[in-house]
N, C-alpha and C positions, 0 to 999 in steps of 0.2 A: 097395128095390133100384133102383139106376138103371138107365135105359132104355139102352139098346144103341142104337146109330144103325144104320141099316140102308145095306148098302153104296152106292154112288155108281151108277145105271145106264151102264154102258160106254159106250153112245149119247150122253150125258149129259157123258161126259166125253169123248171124240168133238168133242164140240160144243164144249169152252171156248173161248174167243179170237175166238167167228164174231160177226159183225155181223151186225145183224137182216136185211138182203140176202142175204147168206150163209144164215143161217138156211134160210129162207126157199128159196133157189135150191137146197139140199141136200135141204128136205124136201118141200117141194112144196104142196100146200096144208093140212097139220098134223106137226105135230111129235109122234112116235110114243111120246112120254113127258108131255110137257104138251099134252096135249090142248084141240079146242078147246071139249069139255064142260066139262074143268075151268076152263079159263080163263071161261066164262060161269058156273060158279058163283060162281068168286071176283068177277063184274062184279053179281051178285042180290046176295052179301055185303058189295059195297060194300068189296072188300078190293085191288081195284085200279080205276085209270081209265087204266091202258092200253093201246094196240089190242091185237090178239092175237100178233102178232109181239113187241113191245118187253114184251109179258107174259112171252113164251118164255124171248127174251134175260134176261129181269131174273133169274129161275129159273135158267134156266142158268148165270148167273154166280153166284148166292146158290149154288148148288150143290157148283159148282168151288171156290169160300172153305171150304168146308164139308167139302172131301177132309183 
């Protein structure tokens, strides 16, 4: 059976179009959806190399594609 996508966080979509400054000046010091737990997991996996802002950003827009 295929999996179902689960809907889009509002916040998430809130967010599209923002540059990392933007980001950033909105949330203050973490983004209330990509967290900066998660983002340090994906830096131990070895599944991103970048900072925690342009990690947010990339997510957010991988996101927004994804509506």
């Amino acid at each position: 059976m295929p999996r179902t996508r689960d809907p889009i966080d509002p916040i998430v979509l809130d967010d599209r179009g923002l540059s990392v400054a933007q980001l950033q000046a909105k949330h203050g010091a973490q983004h209330p959806v990509f967290t900066q737990v998660l983002w340090e997991d994906a830096i131990a996996r070895r599944r991103t190399l970048d900072d925690y802002w342009g990690w947010v950003e990339y997510h957010v827009c991988l996101n927004n594609e994804n509506e």
